[in-house]
DSSP file (Angstrom, degrees, kcal/mol; ACC not computed):
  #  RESIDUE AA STRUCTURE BP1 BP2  ACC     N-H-->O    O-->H-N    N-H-->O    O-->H-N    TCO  KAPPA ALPHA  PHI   PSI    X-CA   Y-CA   Z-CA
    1    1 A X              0   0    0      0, 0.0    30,-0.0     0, 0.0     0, 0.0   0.000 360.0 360.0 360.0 138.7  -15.3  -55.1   11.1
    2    2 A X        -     0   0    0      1,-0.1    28,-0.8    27,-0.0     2,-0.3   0.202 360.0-109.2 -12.9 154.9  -13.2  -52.2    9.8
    3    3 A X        -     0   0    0     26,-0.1     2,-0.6    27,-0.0    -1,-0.1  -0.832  37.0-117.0-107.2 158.8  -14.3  -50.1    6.8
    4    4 A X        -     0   0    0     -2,-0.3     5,-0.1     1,-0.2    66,-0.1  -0.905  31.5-112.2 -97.1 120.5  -11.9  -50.8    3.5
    5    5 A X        -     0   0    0     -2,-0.6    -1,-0.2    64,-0.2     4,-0.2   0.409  22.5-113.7 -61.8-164.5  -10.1  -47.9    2.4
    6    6 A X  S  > S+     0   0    0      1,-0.2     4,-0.7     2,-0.2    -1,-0.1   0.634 114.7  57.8 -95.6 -19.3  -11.2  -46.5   -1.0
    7    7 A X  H  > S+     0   0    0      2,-0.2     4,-0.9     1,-0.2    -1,-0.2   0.857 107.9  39.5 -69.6 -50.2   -7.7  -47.6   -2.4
    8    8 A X  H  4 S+     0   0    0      1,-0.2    -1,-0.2     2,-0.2    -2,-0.2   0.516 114.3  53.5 -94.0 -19.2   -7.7  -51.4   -1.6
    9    9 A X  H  4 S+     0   0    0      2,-0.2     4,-0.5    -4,-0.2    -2,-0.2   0.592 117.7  45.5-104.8  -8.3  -12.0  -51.9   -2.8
   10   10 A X  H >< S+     0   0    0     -4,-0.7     3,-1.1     2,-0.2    -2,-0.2   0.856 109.7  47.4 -85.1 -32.5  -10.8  -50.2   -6.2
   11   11 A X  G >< S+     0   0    0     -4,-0.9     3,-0.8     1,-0.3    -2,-0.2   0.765 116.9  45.5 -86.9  -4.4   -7.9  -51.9   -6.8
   12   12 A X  G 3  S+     0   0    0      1,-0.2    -1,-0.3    -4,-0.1     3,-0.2   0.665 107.7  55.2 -98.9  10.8   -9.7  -55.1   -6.2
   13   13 A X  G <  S+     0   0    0     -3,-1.1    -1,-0.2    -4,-0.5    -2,-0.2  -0.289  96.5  71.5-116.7  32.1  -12.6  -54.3   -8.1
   14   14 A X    <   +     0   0    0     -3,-0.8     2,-0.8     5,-0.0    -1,-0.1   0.061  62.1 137.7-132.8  25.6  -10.2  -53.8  -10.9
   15   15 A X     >  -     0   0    0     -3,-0.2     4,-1.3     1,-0.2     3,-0.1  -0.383  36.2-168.6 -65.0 117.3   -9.6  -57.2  -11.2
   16   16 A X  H  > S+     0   0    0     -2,-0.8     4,-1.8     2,-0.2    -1,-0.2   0.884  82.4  63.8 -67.2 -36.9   -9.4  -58.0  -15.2
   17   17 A X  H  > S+     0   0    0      2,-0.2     4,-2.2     1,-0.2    -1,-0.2   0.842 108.1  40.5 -56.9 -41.1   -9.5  -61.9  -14.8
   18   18 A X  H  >>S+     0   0    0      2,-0.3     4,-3.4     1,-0.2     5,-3.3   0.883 108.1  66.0 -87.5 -37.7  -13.1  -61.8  -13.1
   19   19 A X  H  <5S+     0   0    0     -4,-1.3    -2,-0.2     1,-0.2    -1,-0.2   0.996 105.9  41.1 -48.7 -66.5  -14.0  -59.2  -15.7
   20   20 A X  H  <5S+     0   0    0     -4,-1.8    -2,-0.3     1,-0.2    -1,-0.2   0.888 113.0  49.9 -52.3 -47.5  -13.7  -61.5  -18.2
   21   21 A X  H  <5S-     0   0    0     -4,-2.2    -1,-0.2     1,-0.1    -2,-0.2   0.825 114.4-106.8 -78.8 -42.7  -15.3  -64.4  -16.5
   22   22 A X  T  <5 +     0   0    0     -4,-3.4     2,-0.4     1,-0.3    16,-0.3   0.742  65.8 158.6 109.9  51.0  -18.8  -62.2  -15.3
   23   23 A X      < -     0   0    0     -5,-3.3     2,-0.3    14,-0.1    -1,-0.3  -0.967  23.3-166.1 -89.2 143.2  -17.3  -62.3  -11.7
   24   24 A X  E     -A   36   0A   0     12,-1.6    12,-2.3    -2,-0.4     2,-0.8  -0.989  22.7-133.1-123.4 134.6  -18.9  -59.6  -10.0
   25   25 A X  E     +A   35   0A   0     -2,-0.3    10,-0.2    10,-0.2    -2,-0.0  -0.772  32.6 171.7-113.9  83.5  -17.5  -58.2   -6.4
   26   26 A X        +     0   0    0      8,-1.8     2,-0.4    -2,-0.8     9,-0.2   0.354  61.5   3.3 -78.1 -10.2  -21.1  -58.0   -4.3
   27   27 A X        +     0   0    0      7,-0.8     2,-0.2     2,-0.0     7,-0.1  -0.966  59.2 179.8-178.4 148.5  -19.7  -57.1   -0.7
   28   28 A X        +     0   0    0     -2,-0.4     2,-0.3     5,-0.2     5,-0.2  -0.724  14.4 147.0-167.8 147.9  -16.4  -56.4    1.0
   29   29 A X  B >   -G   32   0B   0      3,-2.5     3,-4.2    -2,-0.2    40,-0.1  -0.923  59.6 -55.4-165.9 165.4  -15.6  -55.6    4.4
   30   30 A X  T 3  S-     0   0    0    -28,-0.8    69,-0.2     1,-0.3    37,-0.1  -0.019 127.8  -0.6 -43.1 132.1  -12.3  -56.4    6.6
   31   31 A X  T 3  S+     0   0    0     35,-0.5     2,-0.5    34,-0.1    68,-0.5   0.858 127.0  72.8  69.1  -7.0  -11.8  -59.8    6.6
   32   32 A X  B <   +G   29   0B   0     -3,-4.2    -3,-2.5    34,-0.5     2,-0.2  -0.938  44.8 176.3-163.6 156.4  -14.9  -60.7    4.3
   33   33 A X  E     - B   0  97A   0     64,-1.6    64,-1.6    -2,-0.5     2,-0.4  -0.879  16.9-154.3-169.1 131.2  -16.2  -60.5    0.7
   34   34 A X  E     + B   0  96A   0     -2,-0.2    -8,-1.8    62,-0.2    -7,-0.8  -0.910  22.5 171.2 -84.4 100.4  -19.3  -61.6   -1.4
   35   35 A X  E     -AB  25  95A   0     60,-1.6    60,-1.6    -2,-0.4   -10,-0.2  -0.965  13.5-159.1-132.5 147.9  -18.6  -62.1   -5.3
   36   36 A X  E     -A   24   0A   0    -12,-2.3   -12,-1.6    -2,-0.5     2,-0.2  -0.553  11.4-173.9-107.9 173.8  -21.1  -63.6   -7.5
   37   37 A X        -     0   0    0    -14,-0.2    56,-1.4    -2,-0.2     2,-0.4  -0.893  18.6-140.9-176.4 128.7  -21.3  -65.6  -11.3
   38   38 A X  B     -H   92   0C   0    -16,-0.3    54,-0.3    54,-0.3    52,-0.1  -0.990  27.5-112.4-123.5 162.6  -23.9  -66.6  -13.3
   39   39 A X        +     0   0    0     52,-4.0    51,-0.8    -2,-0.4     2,-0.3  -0.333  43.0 178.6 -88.3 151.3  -23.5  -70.1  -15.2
   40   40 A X    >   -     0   0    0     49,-0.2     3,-0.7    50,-0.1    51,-0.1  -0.572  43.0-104.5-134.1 163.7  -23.4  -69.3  -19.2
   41   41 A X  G >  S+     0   0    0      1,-0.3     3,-1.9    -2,-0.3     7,-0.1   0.795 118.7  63.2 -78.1 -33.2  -23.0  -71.7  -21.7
   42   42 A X  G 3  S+     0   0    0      1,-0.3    -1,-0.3     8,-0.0    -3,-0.0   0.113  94.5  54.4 -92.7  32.1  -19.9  -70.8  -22.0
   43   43 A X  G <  S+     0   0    0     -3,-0.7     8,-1.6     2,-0.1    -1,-0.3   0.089  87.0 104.5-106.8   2.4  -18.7  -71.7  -18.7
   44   44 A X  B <   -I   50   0D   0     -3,-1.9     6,-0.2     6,-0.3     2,-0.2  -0.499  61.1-144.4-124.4 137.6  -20.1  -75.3  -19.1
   45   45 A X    >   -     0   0    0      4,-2.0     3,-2.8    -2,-0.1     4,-0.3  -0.516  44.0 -72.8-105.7-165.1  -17.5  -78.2  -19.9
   46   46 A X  T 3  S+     0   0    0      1,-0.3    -2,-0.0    -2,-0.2    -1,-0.0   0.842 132.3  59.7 -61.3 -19.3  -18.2  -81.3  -22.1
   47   47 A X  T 3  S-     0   0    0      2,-0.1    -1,-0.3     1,-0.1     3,-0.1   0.784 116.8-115.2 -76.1  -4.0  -20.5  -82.8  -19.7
   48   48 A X  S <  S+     0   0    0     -3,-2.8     2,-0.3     1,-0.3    41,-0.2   0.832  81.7 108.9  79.0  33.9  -22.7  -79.6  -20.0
   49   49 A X  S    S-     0   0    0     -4,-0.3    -4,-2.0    39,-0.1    -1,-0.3  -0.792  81.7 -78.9-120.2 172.1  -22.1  -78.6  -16.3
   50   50 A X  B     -I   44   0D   0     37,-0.3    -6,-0.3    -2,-0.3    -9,-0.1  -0.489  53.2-104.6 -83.7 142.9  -20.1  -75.6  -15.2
   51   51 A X     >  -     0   0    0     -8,-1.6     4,-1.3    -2,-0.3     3,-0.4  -0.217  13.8-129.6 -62.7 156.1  -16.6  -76.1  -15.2
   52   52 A X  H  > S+     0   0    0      1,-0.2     4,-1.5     2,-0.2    -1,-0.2   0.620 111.8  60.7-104.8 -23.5  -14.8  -76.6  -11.9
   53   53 A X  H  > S+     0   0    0      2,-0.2     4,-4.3     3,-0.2     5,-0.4   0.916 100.5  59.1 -64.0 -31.7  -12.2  -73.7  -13.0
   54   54 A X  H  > S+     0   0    0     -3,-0.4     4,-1.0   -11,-0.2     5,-0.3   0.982 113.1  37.0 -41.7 -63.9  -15.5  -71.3  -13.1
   55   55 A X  H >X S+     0   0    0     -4,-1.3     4,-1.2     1,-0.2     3,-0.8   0.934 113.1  59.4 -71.9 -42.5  -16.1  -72.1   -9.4
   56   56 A X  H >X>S+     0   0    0     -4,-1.5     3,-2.4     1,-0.2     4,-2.1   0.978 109.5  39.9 -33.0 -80.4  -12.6  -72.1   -8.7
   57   57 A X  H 3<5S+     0   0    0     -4,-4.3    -1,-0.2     1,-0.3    -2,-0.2   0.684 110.8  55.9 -62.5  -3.4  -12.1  -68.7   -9.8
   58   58 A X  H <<5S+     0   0    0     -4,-1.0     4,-0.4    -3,-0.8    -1,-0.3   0.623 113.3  52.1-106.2  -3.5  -15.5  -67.1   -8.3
   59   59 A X  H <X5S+     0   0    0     -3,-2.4     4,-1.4    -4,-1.2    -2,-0.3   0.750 104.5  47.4 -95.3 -14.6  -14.1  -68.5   -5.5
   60   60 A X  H  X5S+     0   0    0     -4,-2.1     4,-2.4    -5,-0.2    -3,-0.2   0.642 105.1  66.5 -53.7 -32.5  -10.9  -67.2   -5.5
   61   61 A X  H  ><S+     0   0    0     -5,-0.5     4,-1.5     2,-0.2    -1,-0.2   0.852 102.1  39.1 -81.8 -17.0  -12.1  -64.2   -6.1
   62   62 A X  H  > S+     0   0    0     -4,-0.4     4,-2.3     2,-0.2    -2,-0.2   0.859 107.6  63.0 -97.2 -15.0  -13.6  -63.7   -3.3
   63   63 A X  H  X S+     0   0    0     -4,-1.4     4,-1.4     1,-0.2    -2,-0.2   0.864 110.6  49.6 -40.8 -55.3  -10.7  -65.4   -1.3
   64   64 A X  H  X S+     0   0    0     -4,-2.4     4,-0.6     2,-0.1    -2,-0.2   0.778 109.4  43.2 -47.5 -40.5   -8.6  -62.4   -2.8
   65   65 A X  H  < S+     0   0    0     -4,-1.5     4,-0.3     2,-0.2   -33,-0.2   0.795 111.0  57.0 -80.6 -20.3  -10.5  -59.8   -2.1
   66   66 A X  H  < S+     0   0    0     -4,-2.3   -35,-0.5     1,-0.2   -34,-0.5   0.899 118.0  36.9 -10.7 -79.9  -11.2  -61.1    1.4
   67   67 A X  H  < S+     0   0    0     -4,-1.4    -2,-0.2     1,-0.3    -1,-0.2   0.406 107.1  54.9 -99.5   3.0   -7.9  -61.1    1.9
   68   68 A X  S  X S+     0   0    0     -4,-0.6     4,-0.6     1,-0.1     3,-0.4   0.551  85.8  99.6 -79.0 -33.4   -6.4  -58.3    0.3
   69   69 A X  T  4  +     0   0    0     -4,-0.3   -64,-0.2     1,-0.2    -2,-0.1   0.532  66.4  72.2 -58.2  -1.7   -9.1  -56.0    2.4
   70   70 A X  T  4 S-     0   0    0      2,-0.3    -1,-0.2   -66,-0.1   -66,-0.0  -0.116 115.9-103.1 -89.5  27.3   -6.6  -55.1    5.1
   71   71 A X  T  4 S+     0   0    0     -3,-0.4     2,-0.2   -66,-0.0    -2,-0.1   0.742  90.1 101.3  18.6  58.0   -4.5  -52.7    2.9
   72   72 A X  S  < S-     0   0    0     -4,-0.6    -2,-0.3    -5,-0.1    -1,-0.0  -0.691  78.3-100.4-160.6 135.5   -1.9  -55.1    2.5
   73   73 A X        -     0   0    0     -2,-0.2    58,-2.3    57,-0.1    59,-0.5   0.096  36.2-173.6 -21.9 113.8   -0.8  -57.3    0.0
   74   74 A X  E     -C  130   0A   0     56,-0.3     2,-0.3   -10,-0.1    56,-0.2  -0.982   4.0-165.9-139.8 122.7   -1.7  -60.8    0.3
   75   75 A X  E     -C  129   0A   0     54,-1.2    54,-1.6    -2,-0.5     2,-0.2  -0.836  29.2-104.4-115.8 164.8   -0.6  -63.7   -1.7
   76   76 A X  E     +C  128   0A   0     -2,-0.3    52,-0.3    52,-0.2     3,-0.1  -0.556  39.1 161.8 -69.9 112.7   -1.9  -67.4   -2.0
   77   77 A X  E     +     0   0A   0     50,-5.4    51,-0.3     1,-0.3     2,-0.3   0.707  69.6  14.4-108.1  -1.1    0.3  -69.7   -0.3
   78   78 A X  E     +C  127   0A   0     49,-1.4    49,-1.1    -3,-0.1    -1,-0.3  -0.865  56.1 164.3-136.6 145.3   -2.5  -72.3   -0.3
   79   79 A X        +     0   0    0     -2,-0.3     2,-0.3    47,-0.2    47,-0.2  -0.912   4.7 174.5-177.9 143.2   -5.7  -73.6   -1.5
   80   80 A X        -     0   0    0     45,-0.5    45,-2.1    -2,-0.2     2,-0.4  -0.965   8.6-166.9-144.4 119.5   -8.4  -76.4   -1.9
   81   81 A X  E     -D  124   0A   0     43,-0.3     2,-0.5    -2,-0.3    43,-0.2  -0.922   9.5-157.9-114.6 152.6  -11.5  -76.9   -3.0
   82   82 A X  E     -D  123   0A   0     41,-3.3    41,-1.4    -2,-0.4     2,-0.3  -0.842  17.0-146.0-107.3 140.1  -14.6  -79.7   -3.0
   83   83 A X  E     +D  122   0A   0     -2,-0.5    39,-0.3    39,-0.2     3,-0.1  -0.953  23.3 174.3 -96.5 138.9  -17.1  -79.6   -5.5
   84   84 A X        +     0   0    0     37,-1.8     2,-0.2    -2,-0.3    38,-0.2   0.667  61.0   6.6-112.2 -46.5  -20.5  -80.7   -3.7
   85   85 A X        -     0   0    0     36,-1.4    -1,-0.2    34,-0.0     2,-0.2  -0.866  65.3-126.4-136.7 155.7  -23.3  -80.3   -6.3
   86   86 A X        -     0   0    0     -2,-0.2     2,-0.2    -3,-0.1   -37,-0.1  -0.390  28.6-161.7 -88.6-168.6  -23.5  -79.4  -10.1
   87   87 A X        -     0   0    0     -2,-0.2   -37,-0.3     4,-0.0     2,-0.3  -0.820  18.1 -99.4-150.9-174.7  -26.0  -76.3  -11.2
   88   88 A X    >   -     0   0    0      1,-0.3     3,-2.4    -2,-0.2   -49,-0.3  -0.818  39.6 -76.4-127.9 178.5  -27.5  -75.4  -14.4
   89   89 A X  T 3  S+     0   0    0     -2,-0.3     2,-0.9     1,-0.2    -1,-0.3   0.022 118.0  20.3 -41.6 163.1  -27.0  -73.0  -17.3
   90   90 A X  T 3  S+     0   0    0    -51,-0.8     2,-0.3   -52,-0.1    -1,-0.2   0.161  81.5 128.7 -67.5  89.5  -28.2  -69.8  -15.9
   91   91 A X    <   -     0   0    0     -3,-2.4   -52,-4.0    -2,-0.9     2,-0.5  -0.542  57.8-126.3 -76.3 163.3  -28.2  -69.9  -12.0
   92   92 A X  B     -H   38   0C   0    -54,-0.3     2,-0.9    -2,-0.3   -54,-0.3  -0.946  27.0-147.2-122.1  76.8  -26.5  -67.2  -10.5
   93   93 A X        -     0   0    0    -56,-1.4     2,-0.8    -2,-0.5    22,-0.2  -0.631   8.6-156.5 -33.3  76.6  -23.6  -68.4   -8.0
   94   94 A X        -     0   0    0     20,-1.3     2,-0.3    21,-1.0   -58,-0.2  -0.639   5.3-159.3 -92.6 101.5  -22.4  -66.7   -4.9
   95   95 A X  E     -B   35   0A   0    -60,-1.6   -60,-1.6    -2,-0.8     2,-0.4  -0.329   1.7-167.7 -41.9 121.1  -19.2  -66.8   -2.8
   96   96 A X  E     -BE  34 112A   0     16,-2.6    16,-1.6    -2,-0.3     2,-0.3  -0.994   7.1-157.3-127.9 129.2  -19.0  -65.8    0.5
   97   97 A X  E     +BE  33 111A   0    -64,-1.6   -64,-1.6    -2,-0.4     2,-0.3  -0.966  12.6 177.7-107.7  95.2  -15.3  -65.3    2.1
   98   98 A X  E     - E   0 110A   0     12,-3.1    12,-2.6    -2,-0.3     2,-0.8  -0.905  22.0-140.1-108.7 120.5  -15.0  -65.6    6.0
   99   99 A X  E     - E   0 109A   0    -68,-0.5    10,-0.3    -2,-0.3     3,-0.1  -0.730  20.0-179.1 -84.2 133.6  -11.3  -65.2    7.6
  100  100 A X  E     +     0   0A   0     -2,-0.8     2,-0.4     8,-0.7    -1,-0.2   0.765  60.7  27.5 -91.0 -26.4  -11.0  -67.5   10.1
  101  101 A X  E     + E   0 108A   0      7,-1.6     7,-1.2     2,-0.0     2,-0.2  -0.961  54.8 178.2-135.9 164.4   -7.4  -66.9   11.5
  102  102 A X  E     + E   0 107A   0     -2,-0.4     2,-0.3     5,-0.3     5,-0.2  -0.698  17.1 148.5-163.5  79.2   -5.9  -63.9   11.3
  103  103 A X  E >   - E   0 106A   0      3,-0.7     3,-4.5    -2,-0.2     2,-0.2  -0.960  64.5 -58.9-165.9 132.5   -2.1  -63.7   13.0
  104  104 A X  T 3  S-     0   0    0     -2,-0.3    -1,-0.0     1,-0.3     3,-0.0  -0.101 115.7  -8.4  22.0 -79.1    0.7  -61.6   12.0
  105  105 A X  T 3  S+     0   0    0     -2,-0.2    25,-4.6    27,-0.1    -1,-0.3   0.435 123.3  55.0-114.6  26.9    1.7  -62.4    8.3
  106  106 A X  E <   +E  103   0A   0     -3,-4.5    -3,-0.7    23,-0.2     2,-0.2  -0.739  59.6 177.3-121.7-160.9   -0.3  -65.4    7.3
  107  107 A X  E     -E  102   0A   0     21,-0.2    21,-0.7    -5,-0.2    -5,-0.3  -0.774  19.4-140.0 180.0 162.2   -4.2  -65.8    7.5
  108  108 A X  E     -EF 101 127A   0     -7,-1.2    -7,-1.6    19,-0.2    -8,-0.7  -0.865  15.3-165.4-143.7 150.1   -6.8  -68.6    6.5
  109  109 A X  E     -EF  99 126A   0     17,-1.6    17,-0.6   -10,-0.3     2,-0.5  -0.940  10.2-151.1-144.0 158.3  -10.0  -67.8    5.0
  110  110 A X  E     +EF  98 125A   0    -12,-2.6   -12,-3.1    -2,-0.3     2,-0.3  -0.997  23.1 177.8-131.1 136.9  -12.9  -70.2    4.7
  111  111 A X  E     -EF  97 124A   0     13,-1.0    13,-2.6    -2,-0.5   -14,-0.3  -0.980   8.1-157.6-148.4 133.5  -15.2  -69.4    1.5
  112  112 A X  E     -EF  96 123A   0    -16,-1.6   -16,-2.6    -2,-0.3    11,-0.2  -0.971  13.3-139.1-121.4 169.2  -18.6  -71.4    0.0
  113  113 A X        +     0   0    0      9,-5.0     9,-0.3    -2,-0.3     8,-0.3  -0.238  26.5 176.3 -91.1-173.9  -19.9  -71.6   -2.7
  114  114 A X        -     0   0    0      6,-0.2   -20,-1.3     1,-0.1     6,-0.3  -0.624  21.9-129.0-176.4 137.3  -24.0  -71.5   -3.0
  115  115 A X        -     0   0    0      4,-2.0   -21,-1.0    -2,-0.2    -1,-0.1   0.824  51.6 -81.7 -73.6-100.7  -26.6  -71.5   -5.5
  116  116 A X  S    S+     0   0    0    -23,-0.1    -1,-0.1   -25,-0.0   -23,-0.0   0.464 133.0  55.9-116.0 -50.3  -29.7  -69.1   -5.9
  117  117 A X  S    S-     0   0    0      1,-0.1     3,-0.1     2,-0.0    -2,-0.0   0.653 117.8-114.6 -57.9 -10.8  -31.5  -71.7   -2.8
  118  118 A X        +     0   0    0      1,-0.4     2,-0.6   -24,-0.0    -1,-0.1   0.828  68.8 156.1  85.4  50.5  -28.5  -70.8   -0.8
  119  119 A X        -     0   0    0    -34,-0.0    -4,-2.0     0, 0.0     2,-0.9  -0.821  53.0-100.7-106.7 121.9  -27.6  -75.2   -1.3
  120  120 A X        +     0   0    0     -2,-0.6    -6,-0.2    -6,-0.3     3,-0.1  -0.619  46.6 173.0 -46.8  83.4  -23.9  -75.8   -0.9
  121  121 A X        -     0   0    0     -2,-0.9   -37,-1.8    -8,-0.3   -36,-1.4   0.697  62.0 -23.0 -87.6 -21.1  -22.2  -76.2   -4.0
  122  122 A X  E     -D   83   0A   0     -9,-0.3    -9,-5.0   -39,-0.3     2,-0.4  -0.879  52.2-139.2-179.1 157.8  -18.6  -76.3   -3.1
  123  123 A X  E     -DF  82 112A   0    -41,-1.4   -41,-3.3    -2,-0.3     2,-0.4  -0.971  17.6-170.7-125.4 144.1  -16.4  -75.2   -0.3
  124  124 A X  E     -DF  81 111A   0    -13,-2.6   -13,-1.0    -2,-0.4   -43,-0.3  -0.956   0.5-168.0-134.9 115.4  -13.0  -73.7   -0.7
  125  125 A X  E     + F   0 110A   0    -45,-2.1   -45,-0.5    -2,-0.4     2,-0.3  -0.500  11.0 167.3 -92.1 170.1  -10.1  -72.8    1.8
  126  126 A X  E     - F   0 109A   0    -17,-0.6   -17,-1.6   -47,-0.2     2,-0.3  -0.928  25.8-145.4-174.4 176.9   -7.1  -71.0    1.7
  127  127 A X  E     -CF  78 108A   0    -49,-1.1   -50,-5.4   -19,-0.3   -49,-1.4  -0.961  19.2-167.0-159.1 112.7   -4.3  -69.5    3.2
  128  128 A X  E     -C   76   0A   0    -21,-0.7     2,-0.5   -52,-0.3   -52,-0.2  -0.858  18.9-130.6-100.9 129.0   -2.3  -66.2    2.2
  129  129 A X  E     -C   75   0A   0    -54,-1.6   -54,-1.2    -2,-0.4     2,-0.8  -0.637  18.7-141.5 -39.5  99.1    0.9  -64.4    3.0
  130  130 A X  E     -C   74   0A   0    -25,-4.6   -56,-0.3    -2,-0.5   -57,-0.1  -0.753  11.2-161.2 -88.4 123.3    0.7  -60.7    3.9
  131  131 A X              0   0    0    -58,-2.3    -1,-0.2    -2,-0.8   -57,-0.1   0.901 360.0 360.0 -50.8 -57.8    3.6  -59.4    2.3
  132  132 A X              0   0    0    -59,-0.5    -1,-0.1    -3,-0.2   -27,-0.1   0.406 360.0 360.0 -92.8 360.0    3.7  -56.2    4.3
């Protein structure tokens, strides 16, 4: 893998949305990115499990930064996730962000989610644009 300039790992570690949320940006390399969350109460919906936007967005984040790591601009033109398992108040949640296709401006990235036992908690795809 490629190293990621100094340009492209700041301005994706300058994300504000994930700031708020306790996403944290654990790894990055061409093509791949590690970001982690751990469950708070206040990430929990009324059933008193973590909310399915949480894991949505700690996986999106690392689905962005993933795919942003190639000094160009990359936008979502799609993306799905399954939720597998619940967790509990705080475990510590990691995303891991693999591209799998990689040709001219789009790209597909394959990202799960997994708890502290490394158990499958959800899997999430996408697909980006490179703008440039």
């Amino acid at each position: 893998m490629s190293r990621v300039s100094d340009e492209a790992r700041e301005r994706i570690q300058s994300d504000a949305f994930c700031e708020t949320l306790g996403i944290d940006l654990i790894e990055l390399d061409s093509g791949f990115a590690q970001t982690e969350l751990t469950v708070t109460e206040d990430l929990l919906n009324f059933h008193g499990t973590p909310h399915g936007g949480a894991i949505y967005s700690l996986a999106d984040s690392a689905f962005a930064a993933a795919s942003n790591s190639h000094d160009k601009t990359a936008v979502a033109l799609e993306t799905n996730i399954s939720y597998l398992e619940a967790v509990d108040v705080g475990e510590t949640l990691t995303a891991t962000a693999h591209e799998t296709h990689l040709a001219g401006k789009t790209a597909e990235y394959e990202i799960e989610v997994t708890d502290e036992s490394d158990d499958r908690i959800a899997t999430f795809r996408g697909r980006v644009y490179r703008m440039e």
